[in-house]
Backbone bond lengths (Angstrom), bond angles and torsions (degrees), N, CA, C in turn:
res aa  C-N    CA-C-N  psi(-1)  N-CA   C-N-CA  omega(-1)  CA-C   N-CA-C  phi
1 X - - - 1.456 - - 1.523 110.75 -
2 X 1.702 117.25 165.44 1.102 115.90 -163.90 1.871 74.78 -106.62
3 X 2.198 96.96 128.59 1.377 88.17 -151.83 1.827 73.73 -120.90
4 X 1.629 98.22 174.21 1.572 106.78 156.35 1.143 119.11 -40.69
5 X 1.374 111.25 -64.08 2.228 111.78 178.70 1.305 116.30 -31.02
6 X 1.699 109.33 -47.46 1.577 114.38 -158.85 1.950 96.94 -79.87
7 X 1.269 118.08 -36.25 1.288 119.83 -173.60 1.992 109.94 -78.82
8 X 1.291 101.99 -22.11 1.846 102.67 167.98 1.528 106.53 -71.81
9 X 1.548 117.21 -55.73 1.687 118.64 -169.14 1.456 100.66 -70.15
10 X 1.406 135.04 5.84 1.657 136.58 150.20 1.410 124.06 -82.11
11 X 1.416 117.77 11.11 1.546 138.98 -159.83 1.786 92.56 10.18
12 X 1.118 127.86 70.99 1.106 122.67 -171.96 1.366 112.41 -114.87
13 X 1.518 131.92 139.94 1.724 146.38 -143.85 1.819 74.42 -72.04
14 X 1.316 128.97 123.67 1.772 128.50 138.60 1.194 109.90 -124.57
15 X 1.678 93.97 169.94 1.534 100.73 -161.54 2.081 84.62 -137.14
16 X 1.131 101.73 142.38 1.575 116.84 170.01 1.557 118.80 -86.11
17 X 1.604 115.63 100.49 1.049 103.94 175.11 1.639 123.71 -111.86
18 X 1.374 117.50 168.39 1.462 110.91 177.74 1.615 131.16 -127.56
19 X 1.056 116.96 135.25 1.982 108.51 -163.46 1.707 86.01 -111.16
20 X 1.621 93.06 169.91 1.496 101.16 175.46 1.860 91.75 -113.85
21 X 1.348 122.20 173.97 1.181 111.32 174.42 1.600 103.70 -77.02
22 X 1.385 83.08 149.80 1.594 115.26 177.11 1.868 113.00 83.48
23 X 1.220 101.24 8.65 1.541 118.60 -175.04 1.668 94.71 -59.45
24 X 1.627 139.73 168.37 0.765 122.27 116.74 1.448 137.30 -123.51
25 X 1.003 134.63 145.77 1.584 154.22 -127.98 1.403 98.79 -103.34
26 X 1.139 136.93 -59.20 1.857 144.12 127.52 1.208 122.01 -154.38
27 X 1.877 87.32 161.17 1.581 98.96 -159.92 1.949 106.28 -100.64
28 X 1.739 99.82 170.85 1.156 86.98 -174.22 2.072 123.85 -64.19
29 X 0.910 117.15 151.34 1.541 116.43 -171.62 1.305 118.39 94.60
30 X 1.448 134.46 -34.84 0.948 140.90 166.99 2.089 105.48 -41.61
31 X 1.637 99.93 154.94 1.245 114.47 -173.78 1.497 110.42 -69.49
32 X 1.523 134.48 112.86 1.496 125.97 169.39 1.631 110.11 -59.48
33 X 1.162 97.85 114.67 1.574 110.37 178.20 1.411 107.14 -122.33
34 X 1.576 130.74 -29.37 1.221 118.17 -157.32 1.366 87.23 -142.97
35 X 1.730 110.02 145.36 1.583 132.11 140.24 1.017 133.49 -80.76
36 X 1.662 125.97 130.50 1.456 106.34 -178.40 1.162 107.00 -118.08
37 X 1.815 105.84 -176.24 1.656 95.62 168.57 1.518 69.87 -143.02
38 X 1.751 97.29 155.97 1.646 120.61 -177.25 2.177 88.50 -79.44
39 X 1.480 98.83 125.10 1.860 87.70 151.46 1.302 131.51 -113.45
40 X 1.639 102.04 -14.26 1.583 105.84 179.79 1.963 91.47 -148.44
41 X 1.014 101.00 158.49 1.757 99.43 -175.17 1.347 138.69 96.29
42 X 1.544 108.78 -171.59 1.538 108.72 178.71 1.860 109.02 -133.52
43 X 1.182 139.76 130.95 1.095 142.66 147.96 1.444 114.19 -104.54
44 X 1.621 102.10 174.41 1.523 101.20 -176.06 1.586 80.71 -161.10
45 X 1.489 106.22 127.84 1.410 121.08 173.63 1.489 126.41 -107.34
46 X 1.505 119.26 118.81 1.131 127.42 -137.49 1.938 116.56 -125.14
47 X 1.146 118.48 138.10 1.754 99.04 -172.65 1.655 78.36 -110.70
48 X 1.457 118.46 142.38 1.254 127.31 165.09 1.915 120.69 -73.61
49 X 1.055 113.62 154.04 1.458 119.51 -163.54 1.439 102.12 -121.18
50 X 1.385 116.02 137.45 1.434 114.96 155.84 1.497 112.81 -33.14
51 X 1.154 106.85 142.25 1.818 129.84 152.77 1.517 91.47 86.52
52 X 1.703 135.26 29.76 1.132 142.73 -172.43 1.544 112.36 60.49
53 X 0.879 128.44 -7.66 1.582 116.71 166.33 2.061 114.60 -66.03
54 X 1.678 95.75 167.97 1.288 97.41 -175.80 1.177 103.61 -130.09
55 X 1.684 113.08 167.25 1.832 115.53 168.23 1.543 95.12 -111.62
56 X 1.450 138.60 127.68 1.340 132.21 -172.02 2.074 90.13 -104.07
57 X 1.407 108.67 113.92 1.607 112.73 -175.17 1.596 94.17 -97.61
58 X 1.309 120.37 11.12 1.917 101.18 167.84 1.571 88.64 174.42
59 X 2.073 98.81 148.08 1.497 91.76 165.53 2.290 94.38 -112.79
60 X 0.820 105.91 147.09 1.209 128.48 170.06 1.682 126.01 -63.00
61 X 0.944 123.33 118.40 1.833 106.30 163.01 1.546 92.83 -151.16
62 X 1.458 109.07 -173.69 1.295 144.82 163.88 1.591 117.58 -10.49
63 X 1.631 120.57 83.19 1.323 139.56 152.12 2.110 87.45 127.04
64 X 0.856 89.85 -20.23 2.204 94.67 179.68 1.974 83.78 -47.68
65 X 1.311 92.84 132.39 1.598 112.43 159.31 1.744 95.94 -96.03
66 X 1.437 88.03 -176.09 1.895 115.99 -172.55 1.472 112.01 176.05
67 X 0.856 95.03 156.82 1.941 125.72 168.32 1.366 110.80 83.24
68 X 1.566 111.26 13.09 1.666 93.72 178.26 1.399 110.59 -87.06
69 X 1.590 102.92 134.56 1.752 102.35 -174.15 1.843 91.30 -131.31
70 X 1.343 90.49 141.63 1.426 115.20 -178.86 1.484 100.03 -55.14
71 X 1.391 125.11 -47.55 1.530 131.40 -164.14 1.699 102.81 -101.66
72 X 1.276 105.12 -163.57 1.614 97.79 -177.46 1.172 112.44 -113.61
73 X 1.583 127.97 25.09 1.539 137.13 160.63 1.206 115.07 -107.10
74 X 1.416 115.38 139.68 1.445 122.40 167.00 1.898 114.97 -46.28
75 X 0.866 156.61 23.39 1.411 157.62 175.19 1.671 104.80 18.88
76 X 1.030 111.38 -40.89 1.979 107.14 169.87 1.295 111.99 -146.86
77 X 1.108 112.33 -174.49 1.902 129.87 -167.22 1.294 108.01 -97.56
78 X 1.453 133.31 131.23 1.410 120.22 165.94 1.492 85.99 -111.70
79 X 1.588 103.10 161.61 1.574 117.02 -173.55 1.333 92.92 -155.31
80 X 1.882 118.17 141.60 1.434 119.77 -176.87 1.504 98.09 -88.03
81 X 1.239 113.36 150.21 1.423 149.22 -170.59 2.011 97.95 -87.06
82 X 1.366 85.82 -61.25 1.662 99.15 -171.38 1.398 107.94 -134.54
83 X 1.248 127.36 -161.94 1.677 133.48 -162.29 1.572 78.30 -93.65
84 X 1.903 110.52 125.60 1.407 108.71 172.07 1.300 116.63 -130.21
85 X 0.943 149.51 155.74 1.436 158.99 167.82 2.148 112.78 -111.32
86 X 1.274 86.27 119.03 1.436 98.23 -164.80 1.820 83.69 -110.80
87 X 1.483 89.02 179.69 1.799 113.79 -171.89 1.635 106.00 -141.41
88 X 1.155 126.61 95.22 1.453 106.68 -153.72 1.680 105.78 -126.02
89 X 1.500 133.51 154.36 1.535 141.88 -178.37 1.404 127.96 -142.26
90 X 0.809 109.24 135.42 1.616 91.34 -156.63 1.742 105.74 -72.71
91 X 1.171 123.21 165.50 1.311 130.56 -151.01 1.687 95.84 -98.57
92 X 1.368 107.29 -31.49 1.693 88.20 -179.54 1.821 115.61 -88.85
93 X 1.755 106.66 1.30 1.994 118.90 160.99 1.452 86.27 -60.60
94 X 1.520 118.29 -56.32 1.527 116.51 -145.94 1.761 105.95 -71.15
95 X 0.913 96.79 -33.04 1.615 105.52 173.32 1.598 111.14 -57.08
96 X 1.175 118.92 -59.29 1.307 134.68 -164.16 1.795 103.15 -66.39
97 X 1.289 93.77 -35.34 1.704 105.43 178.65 1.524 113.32 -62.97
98 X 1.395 102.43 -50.49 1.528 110.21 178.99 1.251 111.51 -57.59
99 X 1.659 122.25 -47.77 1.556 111.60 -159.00 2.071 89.80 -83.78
100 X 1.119 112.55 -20.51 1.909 91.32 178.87 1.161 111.76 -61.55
101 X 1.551 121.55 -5.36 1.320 129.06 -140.66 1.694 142.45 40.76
102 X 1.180 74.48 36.26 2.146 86.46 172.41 1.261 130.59 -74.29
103 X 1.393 109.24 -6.69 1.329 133.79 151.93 1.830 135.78 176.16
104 X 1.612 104.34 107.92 1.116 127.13 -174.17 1.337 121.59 -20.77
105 X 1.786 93.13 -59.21 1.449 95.53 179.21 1.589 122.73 -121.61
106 X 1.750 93.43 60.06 1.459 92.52 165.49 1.626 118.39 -81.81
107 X 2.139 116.84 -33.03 1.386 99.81 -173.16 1.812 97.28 -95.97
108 X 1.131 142.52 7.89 1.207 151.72 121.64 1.664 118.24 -1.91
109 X 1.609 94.59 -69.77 1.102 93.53 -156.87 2.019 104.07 -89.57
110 X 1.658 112.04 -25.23 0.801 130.79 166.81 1.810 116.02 -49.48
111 X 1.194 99.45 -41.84 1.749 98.12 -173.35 1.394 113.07 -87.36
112 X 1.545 105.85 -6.35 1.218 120.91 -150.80 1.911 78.44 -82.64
113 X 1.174 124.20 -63.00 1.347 143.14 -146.35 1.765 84.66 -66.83
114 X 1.389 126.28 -35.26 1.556 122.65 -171.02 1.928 99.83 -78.29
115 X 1.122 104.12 -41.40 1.764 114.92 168.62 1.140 110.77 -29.79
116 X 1.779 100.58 -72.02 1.801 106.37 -164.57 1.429 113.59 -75.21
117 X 1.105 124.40 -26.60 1.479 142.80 -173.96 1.449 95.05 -55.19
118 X 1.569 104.22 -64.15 1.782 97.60 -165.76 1.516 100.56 -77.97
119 X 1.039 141.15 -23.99 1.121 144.12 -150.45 1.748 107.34 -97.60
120 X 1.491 108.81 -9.18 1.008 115.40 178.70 2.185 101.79 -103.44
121 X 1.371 102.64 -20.48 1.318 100.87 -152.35 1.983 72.22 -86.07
122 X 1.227 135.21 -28.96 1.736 127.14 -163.51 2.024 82.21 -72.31
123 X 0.855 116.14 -50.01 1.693 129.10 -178.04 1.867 88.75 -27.58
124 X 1.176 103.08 -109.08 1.163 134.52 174.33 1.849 125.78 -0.07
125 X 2.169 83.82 -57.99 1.435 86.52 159.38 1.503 154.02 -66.11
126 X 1.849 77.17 -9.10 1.856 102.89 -161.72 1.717 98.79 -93.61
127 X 1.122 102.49 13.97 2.050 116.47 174.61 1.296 110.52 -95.90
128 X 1.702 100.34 151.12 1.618 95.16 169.39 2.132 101.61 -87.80
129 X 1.303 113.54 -168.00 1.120 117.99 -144.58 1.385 109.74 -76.81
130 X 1.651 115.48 -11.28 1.667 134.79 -153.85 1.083 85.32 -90.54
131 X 1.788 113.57 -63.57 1.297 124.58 176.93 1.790 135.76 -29.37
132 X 1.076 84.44 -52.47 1.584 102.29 -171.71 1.724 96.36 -80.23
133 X 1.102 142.20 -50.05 1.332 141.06 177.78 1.843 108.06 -67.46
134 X 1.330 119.36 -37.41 1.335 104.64 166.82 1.983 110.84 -65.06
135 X 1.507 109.73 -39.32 1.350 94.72 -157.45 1.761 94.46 -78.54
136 X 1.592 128.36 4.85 1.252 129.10 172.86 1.242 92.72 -47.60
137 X 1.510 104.48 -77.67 1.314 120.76 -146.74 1.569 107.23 -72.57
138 X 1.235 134.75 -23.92 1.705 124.27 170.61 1.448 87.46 -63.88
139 X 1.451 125.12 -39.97 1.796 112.17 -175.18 1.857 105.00 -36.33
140 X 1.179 87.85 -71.10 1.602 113.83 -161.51 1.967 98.76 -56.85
141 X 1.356 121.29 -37.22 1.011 102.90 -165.53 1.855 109.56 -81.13
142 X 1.684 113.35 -27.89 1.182 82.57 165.05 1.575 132.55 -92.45
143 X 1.315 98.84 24.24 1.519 103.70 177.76 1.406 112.98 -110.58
144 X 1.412 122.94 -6.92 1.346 105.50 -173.88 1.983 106.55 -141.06
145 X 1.234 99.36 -14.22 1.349 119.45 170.96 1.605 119.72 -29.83
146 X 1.188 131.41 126.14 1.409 130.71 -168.22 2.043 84.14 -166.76
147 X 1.299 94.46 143.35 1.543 130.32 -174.68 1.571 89.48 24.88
148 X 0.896 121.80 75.41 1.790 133.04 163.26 1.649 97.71 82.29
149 X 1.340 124.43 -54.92 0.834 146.78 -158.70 1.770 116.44 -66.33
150 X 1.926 123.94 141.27 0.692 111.87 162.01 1.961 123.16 -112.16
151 X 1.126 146.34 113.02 1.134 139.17 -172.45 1.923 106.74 -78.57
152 X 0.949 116.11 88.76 1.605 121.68 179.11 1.874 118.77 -50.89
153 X 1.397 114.21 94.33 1.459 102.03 159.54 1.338 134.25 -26.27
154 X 1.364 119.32 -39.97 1.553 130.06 -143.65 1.434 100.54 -131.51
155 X 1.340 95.09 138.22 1.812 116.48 -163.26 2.054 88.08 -70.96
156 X 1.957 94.77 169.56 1.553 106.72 177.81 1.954 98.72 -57.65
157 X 0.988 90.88 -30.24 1.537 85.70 -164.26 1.275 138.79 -81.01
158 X 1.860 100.44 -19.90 1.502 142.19 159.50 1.830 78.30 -52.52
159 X 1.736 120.49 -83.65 1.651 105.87 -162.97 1.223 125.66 -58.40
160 X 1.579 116.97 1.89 2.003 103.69 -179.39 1.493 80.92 -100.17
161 X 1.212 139.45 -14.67 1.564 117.03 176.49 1.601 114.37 -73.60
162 X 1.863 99.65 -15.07 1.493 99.77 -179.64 0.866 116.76 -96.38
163 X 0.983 117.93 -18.84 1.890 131.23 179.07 1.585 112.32 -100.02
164 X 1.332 120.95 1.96 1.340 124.56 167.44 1.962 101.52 60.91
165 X 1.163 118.63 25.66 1.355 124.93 171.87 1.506 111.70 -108.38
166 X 1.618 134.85 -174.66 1.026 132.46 -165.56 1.641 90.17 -114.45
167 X 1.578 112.06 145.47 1.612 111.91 170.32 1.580 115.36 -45.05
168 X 1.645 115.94 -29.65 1.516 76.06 -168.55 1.619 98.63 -114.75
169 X 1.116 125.19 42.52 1.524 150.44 141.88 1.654 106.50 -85.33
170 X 1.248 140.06 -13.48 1.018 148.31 -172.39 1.442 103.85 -98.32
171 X 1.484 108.36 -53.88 1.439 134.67 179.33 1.379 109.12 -61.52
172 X 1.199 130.73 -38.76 1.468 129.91 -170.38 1.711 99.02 -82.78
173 X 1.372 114.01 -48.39 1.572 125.60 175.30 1.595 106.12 -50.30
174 X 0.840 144.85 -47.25 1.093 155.82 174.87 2.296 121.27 -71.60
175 X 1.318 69.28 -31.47 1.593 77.80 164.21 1.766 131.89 -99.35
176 X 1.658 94.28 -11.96 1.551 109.30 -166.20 1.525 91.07 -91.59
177 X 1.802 116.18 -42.54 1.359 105.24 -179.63 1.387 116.07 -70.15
178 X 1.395 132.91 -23.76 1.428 126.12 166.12 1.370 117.35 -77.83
179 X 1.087 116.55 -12.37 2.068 119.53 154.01 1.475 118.76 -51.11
180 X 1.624 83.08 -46.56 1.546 96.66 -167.63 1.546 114.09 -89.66
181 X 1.324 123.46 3.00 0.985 137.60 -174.28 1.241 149.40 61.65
182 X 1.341 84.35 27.55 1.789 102.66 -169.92 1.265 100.20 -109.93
183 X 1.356 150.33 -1.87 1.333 135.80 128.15 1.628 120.32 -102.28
184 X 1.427 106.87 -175.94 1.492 107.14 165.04 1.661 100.64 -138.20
185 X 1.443 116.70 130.27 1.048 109.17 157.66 1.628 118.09 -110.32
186 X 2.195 123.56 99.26 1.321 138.75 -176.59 1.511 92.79 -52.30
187 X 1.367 139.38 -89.17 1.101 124.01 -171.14 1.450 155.79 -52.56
188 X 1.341 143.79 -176.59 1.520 131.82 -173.31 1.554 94.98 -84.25
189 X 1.363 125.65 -67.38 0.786 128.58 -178.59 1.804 147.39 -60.53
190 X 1.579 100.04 -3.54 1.454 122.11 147.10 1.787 99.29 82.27
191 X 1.462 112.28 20.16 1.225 108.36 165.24 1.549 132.83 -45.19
192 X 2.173 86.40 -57.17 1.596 99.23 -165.30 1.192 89.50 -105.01
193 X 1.264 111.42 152.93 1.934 138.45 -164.56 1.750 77.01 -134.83
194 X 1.910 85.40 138.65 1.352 104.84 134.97 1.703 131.89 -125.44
195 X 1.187 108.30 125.85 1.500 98.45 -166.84 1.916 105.32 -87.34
196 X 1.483 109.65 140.04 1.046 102.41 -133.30 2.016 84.27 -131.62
197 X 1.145 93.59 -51.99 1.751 101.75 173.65 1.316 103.99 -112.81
198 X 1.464 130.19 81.47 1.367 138.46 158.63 1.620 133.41 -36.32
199 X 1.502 89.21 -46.34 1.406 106.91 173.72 1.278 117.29 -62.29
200 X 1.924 119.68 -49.74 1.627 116.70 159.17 1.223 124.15 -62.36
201 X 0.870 128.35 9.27 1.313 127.58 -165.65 1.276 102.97 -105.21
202 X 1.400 138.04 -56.33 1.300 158.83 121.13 1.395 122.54 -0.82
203 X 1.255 104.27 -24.07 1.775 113.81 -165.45 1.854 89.49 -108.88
204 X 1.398 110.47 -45.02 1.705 110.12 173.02 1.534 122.98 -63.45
205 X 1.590 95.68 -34.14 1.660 86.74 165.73 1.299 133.56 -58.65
206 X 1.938 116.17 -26.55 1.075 111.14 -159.90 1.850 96.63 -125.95
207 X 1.387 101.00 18.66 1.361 107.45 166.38 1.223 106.47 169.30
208 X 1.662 116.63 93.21 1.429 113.88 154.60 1.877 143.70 -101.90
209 X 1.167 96.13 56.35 1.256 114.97 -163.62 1.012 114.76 -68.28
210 X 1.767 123.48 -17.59 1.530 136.14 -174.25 1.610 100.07 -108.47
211 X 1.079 111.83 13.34 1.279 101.80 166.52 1.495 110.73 -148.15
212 X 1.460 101.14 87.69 1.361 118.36 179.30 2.092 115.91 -85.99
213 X 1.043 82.06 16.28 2.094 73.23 166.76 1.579 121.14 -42.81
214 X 1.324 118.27 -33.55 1.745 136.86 -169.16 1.566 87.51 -60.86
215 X 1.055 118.92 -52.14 1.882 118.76 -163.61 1.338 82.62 -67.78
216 X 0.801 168.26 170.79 1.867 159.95 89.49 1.686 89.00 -167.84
């Protein structure tokens, strides 16, 4: 990721900014002017869809860069998840930095993060529905995981936009693995997960053929 470290060893002019949730930070078409880096929070970056729906191709948190675009338009929307604090430079410092060579792999590491993002979201889609909601949550657990536990930024509906499934295909996935006991969801509202059988969970991502609930 295009991280704080790489944007300090660019001694480069930033400015600290802050969104409230549901802010958005920019939309697609808008002029790329600025890089960010996530410092506290959650985003989720989103291309809008005919008939107002969206495809969400990444959610964002803590040291995740954004907004570097090869061309001079934003290509999609980022929108805060939760109360976030970004670190941001403008993209034509960062340009100028790279070619003095002040650091190699600042658009490296920047394109790198737009690479895996999409390259993970073609991944994802190419799953059936068990699949793609287990490998959510190994996503989320090693990224957000604290005392076993994961506390989720992003609503059920934030994940069928990420998983290209319908919420209550999301909802049943989420309920079949806490049947089955390989998660727990403590609250009403299904924020915090506990992952509980790791090992199945792991085994459904990369083959859930014995657990056909999705057909029903």
């Amino acid at each position: 990721t295009l991280d704080n470290a790489i944007l300090a060893g660019t001694n480069l002019q930033t400015t600290d900014l802050s969104f409230s949730a549901g802010d958005t930070v920019f939309q697609r078409g808008a002029p790329a002017q600025l890089v960010y880096v996530v410092s506290k929070g959650a985003l989720c970056r989103f291309r809008p869809l005919p008939g107002g729906r969206r495809s969400i191709l990444q959610f964002l948190f803590a040291g995740d860069g954004f907004g570097y675009e090869p061309d001079r338009h934003y290509r999609d929307t980022v929108q805060a998840l939760t109360n976030v604090d970004v670190l941001a430079t403008g993209q034509k410092g960062l340009a100028a930095a790279s070619k003095a060579g002040c650091s190699e792999a600042l658009f490296a590491a920047a394109a790198h993060a737009l690479v895996v993002a999409e390259e993970q979201s073609v991944f994802v889609r190419g799953r059936t529905a068990a699949e793609r909601t287990a490998l959510f949550l190994l996503e989320m657990n090693a990224r957000l995981s604290a005392n076993r536990q994961i506390v989720l930024p992003m609503s059920r509906k934030d994940i069928s936009d990420y998983l290209g499934l319908t919420l209550e295909t999301v909802s049943r996935a989420m309920n079949e693995f806490r049947r089955a006991k390989i998660i727990e969801i403590p609250d009403y509202f299904g924020r915090r997960i506990i992952i509980r059988n790791k090992a199945r969970l792991e085994k459904l991502a990369s083959d859930a053929s014995n657990f056909e609930w999705w057909k029903r």
